[in-house]
VEXDREN-2710 file (C-alpha; in Angstrom, 1 decimal):
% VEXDREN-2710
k/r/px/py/pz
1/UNK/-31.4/-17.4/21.1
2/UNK/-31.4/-20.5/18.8
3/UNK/-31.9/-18.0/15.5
4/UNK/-29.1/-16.4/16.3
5/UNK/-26.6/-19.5/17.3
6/UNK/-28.5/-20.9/13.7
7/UNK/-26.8/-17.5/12.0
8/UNK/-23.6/-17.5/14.2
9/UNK/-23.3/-21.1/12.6
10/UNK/-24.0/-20.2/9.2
11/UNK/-21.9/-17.4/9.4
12/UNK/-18.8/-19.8/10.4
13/UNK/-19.8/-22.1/7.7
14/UNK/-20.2/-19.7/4.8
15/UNK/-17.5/-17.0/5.6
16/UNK/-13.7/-17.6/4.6
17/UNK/-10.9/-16.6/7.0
18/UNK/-11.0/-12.9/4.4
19/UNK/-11.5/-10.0/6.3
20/UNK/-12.1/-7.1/3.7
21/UNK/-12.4/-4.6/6.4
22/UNK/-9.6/-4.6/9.5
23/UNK/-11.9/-2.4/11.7
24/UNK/-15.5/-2.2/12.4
25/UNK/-17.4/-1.0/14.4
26/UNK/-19.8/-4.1/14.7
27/UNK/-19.1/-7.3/17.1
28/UNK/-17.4/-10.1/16.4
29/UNK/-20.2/-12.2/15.2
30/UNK/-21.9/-9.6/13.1
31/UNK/-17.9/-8.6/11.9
32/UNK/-17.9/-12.1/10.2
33/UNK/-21.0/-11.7/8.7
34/UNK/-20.6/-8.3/7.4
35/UNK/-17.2/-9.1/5.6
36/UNK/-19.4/-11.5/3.8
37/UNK/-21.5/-9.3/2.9
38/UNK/-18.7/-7.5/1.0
39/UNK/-17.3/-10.3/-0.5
40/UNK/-20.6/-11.0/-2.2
41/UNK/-20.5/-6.8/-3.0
42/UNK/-17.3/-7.2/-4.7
43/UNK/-18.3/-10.4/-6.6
44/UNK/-21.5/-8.1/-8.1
45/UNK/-23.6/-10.7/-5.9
46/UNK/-26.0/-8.1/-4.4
47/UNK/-29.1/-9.6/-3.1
48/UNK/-26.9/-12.2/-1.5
49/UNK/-24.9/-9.1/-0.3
50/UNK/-28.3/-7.8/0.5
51/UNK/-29.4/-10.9/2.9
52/UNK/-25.9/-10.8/4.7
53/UNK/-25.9/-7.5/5.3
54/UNK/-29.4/-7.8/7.1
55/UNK/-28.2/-10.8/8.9
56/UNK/-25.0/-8.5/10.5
57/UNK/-27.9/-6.1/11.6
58/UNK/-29.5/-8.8/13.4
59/UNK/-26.5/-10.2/15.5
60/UNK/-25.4/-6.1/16.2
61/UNK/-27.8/-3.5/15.5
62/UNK/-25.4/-0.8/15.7
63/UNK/-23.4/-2.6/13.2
64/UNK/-22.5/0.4/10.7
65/UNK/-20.4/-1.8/8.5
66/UNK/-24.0/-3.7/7.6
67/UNK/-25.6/-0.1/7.1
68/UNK/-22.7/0.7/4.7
69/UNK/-22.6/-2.4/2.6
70/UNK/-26.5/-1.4/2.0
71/UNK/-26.0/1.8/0.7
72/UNK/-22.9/0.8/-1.5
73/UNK/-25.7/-1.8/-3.3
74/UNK/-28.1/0.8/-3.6
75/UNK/-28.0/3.4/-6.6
76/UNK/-26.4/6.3/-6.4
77/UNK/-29.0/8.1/-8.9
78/UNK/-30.3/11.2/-6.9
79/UNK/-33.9/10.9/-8.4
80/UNK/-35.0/7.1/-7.6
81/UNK/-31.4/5.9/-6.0
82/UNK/-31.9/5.1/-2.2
83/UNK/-27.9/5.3/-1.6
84/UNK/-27.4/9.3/-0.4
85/UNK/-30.9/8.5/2.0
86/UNK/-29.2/5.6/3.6
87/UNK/-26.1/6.8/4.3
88/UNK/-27.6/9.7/5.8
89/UNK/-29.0/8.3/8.3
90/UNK/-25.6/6.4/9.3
91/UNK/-24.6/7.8/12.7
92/UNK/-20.9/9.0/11.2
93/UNK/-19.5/9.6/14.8
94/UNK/-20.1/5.5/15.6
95/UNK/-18.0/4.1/12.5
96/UNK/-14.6/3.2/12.6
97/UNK/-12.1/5.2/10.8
98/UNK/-11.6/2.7/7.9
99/UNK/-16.0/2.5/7.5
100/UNK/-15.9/6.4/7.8
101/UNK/-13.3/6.5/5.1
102/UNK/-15.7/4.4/3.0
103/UNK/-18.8/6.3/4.2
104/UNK/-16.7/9.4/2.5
105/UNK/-15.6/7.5/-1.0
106/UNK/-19.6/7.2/-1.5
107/UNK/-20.5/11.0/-0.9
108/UNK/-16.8/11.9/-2.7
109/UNK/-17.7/13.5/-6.0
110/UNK/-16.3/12.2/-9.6
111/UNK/-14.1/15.1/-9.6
112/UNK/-12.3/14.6/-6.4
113/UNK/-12.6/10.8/-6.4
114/UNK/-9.1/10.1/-7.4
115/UNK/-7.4/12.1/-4.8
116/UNK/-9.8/10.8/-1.9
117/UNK/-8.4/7.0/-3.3
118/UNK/-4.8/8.0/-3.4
119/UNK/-5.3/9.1/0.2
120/UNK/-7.1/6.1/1.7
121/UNK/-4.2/3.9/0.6
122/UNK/-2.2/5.7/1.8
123/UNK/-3.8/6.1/5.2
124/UNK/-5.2/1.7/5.1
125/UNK/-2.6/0.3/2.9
126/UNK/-3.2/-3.2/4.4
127/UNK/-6.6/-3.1/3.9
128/UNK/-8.4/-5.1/1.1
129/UNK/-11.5/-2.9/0.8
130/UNK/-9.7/0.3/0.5
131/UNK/-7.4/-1.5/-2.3
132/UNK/-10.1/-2.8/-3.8
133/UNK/-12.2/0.6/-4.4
134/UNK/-8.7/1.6/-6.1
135/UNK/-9.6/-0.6/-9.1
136/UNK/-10.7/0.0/-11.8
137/UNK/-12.0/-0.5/-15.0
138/UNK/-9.7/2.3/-17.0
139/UNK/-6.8/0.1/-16.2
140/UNK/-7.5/-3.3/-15.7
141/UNK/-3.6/-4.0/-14.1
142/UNK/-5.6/-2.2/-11.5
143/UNK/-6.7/-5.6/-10.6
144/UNK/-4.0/-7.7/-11.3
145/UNK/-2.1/-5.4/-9.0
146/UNK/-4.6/-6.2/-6.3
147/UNK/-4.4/-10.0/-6.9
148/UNK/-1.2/-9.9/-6.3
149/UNK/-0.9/-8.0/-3.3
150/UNK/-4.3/-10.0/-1.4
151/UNK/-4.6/-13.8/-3.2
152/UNK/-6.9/-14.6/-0.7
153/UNK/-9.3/-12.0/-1.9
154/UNK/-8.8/-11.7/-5.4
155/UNK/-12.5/-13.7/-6.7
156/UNK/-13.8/-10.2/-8.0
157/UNK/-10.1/-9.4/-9.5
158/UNK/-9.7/-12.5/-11.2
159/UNK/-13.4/-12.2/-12.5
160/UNK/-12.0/-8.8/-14.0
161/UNK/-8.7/-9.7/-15.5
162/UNK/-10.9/-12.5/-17.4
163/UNK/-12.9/-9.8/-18.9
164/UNK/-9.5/-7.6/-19.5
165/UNK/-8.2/-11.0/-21.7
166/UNK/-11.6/-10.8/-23.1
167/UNK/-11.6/-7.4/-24.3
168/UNK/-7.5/-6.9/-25.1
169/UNK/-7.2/-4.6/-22.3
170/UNK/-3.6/-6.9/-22.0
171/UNK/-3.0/-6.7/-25.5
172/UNK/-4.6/-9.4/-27.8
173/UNK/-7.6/-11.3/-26.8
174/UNK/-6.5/-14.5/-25.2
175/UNK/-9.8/-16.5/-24.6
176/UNK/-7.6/-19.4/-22.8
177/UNK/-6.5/-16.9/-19.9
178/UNK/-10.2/-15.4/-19.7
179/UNK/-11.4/-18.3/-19.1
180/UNK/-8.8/-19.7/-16.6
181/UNK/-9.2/-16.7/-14.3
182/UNK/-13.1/-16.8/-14.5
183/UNK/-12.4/-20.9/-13.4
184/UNK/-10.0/-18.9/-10.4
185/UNK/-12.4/-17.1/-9.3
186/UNK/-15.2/-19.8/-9.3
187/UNK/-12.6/-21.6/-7.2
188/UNK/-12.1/-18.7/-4.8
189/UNK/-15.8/-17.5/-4.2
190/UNK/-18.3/-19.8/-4.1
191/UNK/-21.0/-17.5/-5.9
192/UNK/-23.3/-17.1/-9.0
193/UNK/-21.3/-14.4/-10.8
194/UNK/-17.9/-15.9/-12.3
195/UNK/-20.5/-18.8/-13.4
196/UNK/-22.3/-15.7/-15.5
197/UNK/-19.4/-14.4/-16.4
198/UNK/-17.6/-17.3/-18.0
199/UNK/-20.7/-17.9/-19.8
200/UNK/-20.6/-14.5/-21.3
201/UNK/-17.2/-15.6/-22.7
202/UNK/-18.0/-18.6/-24.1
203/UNK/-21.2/-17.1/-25.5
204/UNK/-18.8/-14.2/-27.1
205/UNK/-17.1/-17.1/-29.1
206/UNK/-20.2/-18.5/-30.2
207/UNK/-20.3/-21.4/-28.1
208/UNK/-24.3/-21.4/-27.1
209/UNK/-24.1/-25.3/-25.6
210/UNK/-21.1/-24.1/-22.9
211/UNK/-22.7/-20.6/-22.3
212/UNK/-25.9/-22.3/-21.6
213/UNK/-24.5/-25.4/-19.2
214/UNK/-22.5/-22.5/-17.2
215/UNK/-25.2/-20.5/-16.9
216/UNK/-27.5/-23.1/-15.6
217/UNK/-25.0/-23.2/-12.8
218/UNK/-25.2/-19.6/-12.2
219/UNK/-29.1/-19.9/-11.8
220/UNK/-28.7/-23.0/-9.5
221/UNK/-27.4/-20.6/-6.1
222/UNK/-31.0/-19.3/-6.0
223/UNK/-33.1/-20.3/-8.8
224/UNK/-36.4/-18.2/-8.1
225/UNK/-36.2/-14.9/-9.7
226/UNK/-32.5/-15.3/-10.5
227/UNK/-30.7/-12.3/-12.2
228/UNK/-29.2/-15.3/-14.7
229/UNK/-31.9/-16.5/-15.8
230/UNK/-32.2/-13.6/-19.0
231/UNK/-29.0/-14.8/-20.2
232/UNK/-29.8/-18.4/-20.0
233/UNK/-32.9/-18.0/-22.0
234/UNK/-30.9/-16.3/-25.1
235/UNK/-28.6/-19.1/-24.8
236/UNK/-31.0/-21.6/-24.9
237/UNK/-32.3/-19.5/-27.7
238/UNK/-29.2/-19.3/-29.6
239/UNK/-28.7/-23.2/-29.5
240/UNK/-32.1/-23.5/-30.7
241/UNK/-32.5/-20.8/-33.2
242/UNK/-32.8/-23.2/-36.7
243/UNK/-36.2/-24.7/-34.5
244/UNK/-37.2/-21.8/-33.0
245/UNK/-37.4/-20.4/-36.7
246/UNK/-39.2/-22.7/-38.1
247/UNK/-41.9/-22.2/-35.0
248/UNK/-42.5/-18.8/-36.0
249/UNK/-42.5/-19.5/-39.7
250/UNK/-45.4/-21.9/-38.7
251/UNK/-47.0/-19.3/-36.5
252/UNK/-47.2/-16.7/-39.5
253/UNK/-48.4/-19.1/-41.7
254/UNK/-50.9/-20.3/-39.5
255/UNK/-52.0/-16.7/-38.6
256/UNK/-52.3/-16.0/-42.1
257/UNK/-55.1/-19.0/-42.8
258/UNK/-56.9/-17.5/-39.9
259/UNK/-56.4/-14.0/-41.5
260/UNK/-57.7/-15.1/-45.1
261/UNK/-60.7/-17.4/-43.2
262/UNK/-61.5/-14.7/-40.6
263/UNK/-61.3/-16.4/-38.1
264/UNK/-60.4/-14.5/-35.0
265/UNK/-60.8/-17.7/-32.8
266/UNK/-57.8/-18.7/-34.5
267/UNK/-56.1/-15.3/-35.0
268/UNK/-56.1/-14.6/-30.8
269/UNK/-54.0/-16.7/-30.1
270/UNK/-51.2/-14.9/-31.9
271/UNK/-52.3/-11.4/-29.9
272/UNK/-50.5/-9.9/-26.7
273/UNK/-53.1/-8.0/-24.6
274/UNK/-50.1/-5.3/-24.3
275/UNK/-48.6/-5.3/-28.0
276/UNK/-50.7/-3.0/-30.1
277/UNK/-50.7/-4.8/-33.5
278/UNK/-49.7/-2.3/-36.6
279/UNK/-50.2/-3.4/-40.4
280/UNK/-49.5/-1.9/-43.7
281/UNK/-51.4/-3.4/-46.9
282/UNK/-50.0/-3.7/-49.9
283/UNK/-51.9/-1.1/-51.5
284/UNK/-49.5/1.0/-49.7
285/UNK/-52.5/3.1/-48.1
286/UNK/-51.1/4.5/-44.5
287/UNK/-50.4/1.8/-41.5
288/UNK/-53.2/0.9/-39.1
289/UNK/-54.0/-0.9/-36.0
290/UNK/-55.3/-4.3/-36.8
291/UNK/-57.8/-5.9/-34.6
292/UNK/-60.5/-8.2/-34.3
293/UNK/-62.8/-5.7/-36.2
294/UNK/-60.6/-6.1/-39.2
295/UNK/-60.8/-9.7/-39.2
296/UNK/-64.6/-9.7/-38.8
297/UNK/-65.2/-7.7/-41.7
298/UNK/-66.9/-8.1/-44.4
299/UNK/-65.0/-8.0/-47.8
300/UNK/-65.9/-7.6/-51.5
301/UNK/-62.9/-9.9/-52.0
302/UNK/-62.6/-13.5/-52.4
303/UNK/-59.4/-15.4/-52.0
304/UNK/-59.0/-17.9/-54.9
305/UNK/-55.3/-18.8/-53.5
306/UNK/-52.6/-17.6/-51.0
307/UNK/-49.8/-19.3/-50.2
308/UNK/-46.3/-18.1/-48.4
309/UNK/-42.5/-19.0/-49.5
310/UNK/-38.7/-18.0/-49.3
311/UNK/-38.9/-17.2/-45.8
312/UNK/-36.3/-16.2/-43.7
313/UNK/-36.0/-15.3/-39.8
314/UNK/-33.7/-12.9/-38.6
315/UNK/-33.5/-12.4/-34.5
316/UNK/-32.8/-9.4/-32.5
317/UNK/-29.6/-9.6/-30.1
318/UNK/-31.0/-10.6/-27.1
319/UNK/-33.5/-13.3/-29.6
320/UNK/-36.9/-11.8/-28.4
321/UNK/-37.9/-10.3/-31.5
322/UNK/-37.6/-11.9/-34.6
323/UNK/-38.6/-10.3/-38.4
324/UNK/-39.7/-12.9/-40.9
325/UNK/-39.6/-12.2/-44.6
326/UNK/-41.5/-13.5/-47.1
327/UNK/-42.9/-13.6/-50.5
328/UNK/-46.8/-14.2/-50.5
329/UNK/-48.5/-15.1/-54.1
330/UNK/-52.4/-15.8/-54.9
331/UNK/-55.4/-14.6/-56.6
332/UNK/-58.7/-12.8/-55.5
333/UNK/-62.0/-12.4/-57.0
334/UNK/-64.1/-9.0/-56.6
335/UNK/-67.3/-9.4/-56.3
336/UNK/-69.2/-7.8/-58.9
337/UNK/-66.1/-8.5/-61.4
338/UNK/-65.3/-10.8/-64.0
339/UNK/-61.7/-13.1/-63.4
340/UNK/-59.5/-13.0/-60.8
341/UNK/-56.6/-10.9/-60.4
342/UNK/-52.9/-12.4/-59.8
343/UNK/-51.4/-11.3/-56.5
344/UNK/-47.8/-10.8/-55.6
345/UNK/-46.0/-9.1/-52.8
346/UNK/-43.0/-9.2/-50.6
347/UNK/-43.6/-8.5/-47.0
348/UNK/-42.2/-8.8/-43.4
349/UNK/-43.9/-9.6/-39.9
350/UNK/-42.1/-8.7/-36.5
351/UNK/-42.5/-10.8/-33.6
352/UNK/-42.1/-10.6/-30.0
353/UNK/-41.3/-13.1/-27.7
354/UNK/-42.8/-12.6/-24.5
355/UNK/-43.9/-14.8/-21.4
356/UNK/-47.2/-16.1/-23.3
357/UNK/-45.2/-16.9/-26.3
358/UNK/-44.2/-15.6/-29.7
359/UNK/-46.7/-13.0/-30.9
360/UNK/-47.3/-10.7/-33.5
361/UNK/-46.6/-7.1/-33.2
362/UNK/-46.4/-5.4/-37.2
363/UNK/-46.7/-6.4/-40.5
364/UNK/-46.2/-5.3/-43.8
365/UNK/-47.0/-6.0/-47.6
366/UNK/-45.8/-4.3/-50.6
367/UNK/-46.6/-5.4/-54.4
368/UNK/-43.2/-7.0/-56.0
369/UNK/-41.9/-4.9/-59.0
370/UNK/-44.5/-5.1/-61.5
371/UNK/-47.2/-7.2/-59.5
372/UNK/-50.3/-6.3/-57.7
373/UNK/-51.2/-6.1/-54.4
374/UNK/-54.8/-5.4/-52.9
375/UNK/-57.1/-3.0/-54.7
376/UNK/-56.9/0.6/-53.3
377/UNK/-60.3/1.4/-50.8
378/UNK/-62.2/4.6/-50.1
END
């Protein structure tokens, strides 16, 4: 009894007076939960969705609204998606008309979608949910229609009409409104996702520092395993790319000395135990997988000199892989050979940043025009 006054409680506490859904077929305590649960739906919030939803189905069972917020959250891809399972096993003949009406819009196909929507506002045109689901993307007035018509649930709209500013969908880009309806819908949902997407905008102008200190807020509802955290790490990344350039440059030379040394002590900590490493020499013989064998090796060939200049780091998107270019110059010494030859490439090295680190996943080296690389082998 006390866990569920505890959830009766939290319920009160969390859940505005917004009631997306006018009937349900749940009871009154599980009804508040559940039209939690869909605002979190609508705000793209899902595993808090996910918890509420639960939560209904402990106060009321039978609560079919819960079952249907589950299956909404769950993908509709018919070979891994769990959404046509789940509503399947919804007793229809229990829901209320408006949940069967919503059961329906998830079975409806893409063909007939439009004309089940023109028919469910027409049949709830007071309700939010059914309003809501008439959104869309294609036509982002779609939402500034709904804002209008139900302010007190317009969190997910406003978050979507900054987006529409973002992308011109109301003519030309107008960062200050994107960002003052992503600050409307912070202030009408408290929930990670307008956090997210303000960042996105601010990240879109090239403002790193703001993307990163919204983002961080984003993360803070639930900062284990949060869905933010990706973008907060290419934030960070992006505010810190001159240092984090420099980093790898020192990693390649570093790896390099352990190359020319053989030193594989030195060399393994530049490995991934999942990244196969591919090289091409500079004799331009075919690409192979380098690995502690080729490290080990014996050579004929003596390194008089090596050193590495003019590099240059250029990152990926998402800044976890990063290409550095350089030009390498030296001298070797064959044994069994009189002088040294002068060596002179260009070359390139791909790197990966993964959870261990930076490390090193291809290289290659090509003779600049007129120079030498390695000798050719048998």
């Amino acid at each position: 009894m006390r866990k569920i006054l505890t959830l009766i409680a939290l319920s009160f506490t969390i859940a505005s007076n917004a009631q997306w859904i006018e009937d349900t077929s749940c009871n009154k305590n599980a009804e508040i939960v559940v039209n939690q649960a869909i605002e979190y739906t609508f705000n793209l919030e899902y595993m808090a969705a996910f918890g509420s939803a639960n939560s209904a189905l402990l106060l009321d069972k039978n609560c079919g609204c819960a079952k249907l917020v589950l299956a909404y959250i769950s993908s509709s891809n018919k070979k891994w998606g769990s959404r046509e399972a789940k509503l399947n096993e919804i007793n229809t003949s229990k829901l209320s008309s408006e949940e069967k009406a919503w059961y329906d819009y998830m079975l409806v196909s893409s063909d007939e979608l439009a004309s089940l929507e023109a028919s469910l506002l027409k049949e709830f045109p007071t309700s939010p949910l059914m309003n809501f689901l008439g959104t869309s993307m294609q036509d982002f007035n779609t939402f500034k229609t709904f804002a209008k018509k139900f302010p007190e649930y317009s969190s997910s709209a406003y978050n979507m009409i900054s987006y529409g500013y973002m992308n011109g969908a109301y003519g030309e880009k107008d960062v200050n409104q994107a960002i003052q309806y992503a600050k409307m819908s912070q202030d009408s949902h408290a929930g990670p996702n307008a956090y997210d997407s303000m960042a996105e905008h601010y990240a879109s102008m090239g403002d790193y520092e703001n993307a990163l200190k919204t983002q961080l807020k984003a993360i803070d509802f639930g900062t284990f395993a949060s869905p933010y955290r990706i973008n907060a790490q290419r934030y960070y990344a992006k505010t810190a790319e001159a240092e984090i350039s420099e980093e790898i440059m020192a990693y390649q030379k570093e790896m390099q000395k352990a190359i020319l040394e053989g030193d594989y002590e030195a060399y393994k900590k530049f490995e991934h135990p999942e990244i196969t490493v591919s090289t091409g020499d500079s004799n331009l013989s075919p690409f192979y997988v380098y690995t502690k064998k080729d490290i080990m090796k014996d050579s004929a060939l003596t390194w008089d000199s090596f050193t590495l200049s003019d590099m240059e780091t250029y990152f990926s998107p998402d800044m976890k892989t990063a290409v550095v270019t350089f030009v390498a110059d030296g001298s070797f010494t064959i044994a069994g050979t009189d002088g040294s030859t002068v060596y002179a490439t260009r070359a390139s090295s791909t790197w990966n940043n993964t959870d261990d680190g930076w490390k090193i996943l291809h290289s290659s080296f090509a003779p600049r025009k007129g120079k030498n690389g390695l000798p050719e082998v048998d």
